[in-house]
LOKETOR-562805 format. One record per residue: residue number from 1; x, y, z negated of N, C-alpha, C in turn; residue in three letters. Coordinates in steps of 0.02 Angstrom, whole numbers, plus 50000, padded with zeros to 5 digits. Atoms other than C-alpha are relative to their C-alpha. Layout:
N
[NUM; [X; Y; Z]; [X; Y; Z]; [X; Y; Z]; "ALA"]
...
This chain:
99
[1; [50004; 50064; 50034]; [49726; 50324; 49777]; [50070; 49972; 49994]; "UNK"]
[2; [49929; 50016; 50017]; [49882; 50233; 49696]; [49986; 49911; 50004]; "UNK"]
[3; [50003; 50093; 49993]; [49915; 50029; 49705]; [50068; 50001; 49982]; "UNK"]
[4; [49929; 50016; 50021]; [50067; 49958; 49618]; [49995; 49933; 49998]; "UNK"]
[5; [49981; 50074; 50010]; [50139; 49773; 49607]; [50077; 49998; 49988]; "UNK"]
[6; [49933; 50022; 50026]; [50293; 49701; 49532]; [50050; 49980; 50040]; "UNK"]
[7; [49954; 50017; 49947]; [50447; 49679; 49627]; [50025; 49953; 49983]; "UNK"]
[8; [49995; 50062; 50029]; [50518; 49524; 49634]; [50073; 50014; 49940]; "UNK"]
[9; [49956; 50002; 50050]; [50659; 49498; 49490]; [50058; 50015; 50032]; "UNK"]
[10; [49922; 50016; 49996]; [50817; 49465; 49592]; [50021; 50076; 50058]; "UNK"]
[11; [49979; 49920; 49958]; [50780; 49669; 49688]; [50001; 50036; 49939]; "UNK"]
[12; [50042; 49938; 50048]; [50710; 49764; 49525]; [50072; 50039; 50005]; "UNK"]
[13; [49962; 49964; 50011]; [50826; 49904; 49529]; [50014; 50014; 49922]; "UNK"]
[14; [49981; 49988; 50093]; [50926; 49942; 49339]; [49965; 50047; 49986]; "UNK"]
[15; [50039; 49929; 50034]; [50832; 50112; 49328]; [49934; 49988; 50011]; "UNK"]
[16; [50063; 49998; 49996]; [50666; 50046; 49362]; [49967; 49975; 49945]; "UNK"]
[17; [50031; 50050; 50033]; [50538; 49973; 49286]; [49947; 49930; 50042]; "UNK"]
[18; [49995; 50040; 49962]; [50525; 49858; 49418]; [49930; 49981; 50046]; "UNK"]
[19; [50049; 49992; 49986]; [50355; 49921; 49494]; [50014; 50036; 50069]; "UNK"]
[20; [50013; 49966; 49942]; [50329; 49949; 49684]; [49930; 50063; 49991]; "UNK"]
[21; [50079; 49984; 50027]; [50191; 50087; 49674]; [49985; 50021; 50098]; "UNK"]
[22; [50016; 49969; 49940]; [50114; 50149; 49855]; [49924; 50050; 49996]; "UNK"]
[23; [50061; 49970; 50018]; [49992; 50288; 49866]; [49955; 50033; 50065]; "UNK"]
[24; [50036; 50003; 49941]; [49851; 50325; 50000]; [49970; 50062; 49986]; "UNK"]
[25; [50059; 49948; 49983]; [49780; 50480; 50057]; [49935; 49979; 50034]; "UNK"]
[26; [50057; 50040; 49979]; [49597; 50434; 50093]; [49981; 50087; 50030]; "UNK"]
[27; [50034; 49944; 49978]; [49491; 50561; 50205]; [49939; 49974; 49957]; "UNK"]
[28; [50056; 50007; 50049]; [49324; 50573; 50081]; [49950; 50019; 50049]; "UNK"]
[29; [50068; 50012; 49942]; [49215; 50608; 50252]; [49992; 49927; 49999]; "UNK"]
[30; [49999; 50069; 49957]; [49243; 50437; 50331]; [50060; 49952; 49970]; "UNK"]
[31; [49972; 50041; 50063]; [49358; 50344; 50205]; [50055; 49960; 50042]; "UNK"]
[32; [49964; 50022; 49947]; [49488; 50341; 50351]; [50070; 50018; 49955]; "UNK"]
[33; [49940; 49985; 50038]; [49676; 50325; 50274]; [50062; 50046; 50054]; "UNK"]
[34; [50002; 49948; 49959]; [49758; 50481; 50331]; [50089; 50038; 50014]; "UNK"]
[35; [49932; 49980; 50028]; [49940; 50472; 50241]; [49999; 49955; 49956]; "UNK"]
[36; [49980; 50069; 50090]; [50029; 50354; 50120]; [50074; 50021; 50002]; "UNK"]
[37; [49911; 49997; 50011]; [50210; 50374; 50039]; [49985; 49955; 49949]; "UNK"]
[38; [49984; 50051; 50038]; [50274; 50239; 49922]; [50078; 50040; 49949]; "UNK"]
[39; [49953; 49995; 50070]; [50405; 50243; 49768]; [50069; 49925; 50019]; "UNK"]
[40; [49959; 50044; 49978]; [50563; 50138; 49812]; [49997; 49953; 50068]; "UNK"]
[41; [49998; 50035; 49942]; [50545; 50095; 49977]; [50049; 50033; 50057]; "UNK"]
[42; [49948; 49947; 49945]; [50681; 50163; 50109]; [49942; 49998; 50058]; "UNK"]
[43; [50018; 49952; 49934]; [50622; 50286; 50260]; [49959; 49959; 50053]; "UNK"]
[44; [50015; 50055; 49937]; [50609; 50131; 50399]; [49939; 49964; 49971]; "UNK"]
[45; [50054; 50047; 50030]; [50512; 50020; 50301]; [49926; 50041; 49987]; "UNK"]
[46; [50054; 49942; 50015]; [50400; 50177; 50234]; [49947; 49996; 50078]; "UNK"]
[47; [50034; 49978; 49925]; [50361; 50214; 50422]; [49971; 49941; 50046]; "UNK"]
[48; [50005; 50054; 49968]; [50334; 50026; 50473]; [49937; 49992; 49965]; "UNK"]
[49; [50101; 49965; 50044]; [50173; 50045; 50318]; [49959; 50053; 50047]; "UNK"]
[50; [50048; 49942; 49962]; [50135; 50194; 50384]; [49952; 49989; 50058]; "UNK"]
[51; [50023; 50019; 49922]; [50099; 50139; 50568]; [49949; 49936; 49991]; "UNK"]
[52; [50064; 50081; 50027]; [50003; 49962; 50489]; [49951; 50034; 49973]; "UNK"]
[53; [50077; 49993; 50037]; [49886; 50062; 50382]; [49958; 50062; 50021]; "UNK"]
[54; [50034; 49941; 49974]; [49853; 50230; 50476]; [49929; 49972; 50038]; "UNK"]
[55; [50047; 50003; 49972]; [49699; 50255; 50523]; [49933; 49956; 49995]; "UNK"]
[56; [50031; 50039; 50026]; [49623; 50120; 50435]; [49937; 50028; 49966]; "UNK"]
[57; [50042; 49991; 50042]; [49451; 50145; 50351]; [49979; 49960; 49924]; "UNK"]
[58; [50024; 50031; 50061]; [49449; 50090; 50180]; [49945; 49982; 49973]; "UNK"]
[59; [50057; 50014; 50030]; [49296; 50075; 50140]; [49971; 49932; 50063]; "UNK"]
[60; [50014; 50048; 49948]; [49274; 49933; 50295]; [50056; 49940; 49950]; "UNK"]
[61; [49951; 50054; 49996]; [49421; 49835; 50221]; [50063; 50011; 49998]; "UNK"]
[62; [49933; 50001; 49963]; [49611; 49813; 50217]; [50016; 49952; 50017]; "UNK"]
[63; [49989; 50054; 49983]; [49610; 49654; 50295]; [50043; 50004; 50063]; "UNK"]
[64; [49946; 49979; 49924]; [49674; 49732; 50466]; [50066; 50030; 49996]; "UNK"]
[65; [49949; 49971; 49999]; [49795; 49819; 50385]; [50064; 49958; 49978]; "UNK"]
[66; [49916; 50063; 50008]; [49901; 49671; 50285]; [49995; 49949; 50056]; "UNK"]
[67; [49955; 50024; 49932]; [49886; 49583; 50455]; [50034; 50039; 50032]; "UNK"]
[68; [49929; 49956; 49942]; [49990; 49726; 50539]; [50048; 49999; 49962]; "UNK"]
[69; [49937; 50013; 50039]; [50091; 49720; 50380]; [50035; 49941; 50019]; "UNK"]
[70; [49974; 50052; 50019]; [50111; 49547; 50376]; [50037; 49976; 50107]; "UNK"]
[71; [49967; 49986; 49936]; [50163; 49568; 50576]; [50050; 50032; 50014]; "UNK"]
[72; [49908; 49943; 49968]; [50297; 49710; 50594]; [50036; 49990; 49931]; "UNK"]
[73; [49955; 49998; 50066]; [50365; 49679; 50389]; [50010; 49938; 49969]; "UNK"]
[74; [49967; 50052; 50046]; [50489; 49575; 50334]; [50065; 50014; 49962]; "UNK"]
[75; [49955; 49992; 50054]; [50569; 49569; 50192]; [50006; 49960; 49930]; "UNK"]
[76; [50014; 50016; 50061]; [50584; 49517; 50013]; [49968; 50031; 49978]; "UNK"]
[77; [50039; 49966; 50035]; [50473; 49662; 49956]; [49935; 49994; 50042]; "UNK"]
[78; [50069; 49992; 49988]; [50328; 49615; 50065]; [49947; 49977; 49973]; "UNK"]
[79; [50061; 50045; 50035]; [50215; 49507; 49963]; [49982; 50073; 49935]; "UNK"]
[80; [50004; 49950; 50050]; [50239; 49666; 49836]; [49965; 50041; 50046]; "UNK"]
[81; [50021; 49944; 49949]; [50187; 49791; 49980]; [49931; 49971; 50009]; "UNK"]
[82; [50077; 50021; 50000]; [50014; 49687; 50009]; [49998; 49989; 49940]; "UNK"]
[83; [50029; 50004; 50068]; [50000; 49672; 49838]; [49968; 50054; 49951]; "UNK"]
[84; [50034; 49962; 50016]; [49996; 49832; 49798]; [49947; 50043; 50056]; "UNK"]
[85; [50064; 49963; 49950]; [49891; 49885; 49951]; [49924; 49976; 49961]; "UNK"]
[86; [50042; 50023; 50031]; [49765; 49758; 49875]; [49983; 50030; 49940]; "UNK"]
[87; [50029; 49976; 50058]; [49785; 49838; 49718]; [49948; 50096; 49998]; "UNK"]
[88; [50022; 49941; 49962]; [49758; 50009; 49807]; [49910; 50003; 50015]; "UNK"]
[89; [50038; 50010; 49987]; [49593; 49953; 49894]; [49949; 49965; 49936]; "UNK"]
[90; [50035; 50031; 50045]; [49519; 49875; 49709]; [50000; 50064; 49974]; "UNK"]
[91; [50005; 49932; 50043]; [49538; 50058; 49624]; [49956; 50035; 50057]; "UNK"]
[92; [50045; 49957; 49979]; [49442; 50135; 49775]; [49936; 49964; 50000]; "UNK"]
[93; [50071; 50033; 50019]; [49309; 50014; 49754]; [49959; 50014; 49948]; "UNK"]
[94; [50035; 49967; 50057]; [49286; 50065; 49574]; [49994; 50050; 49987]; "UNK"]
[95; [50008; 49928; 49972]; [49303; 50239; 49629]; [49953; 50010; 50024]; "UNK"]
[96; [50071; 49967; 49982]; [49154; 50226; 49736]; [49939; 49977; 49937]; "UNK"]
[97; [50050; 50018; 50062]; [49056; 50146; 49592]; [49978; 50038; 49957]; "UNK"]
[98; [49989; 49962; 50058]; [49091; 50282; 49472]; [49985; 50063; 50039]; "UNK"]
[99; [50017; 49948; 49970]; [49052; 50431; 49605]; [49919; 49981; 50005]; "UNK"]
């Protein structure tokens, strides 16, 4: 599953198109998140997601997960990072709809 949100104006990198994207490996047993890498995010930060959303079950919710975000990540790109998690968790919703 993929989730993107807009970065704010005063980071967008010149070669972008100014879109955080983050993408989730879902386990399709138990809808447990199993792996995620992101698109412009440096290594530290990557691994500070990682550790907030492992293990999470998507299909319960990501409510637990942008509170661990919104706990170990700070930055100017975090309102983008729950934004696109949120957007993440609305495409597997209409994913299970459509299965």
């Amino acid at each position: 599953m993929a989730g993107s949100a807009r970065l704010p104006e005063k980071i967008r990198p010149k070669d972008s198109v100014g879109y955080l994207a983050i993408y989730l490996e879902i386990d399709p047993v138990n809808s447990q998140i199993v792996d995620i890498s992101s698109n412009l995010v440096p290594s530290l930060r990557e691994k500070i997601i990682h550790n907030a959303v492992l293990g999470h079950e998507i299909k319960k919710g990501i409510e637990q997960a942008i509170k661990q975000i919104e706990m170990r990540f700070y930055g100017i790109t975090k309102r983008a990072v729950i934004a696109a998690l949120e957007d993440v968790y609305q495409s597997y919703g209409k994913y299970i709809k459509e299965k």
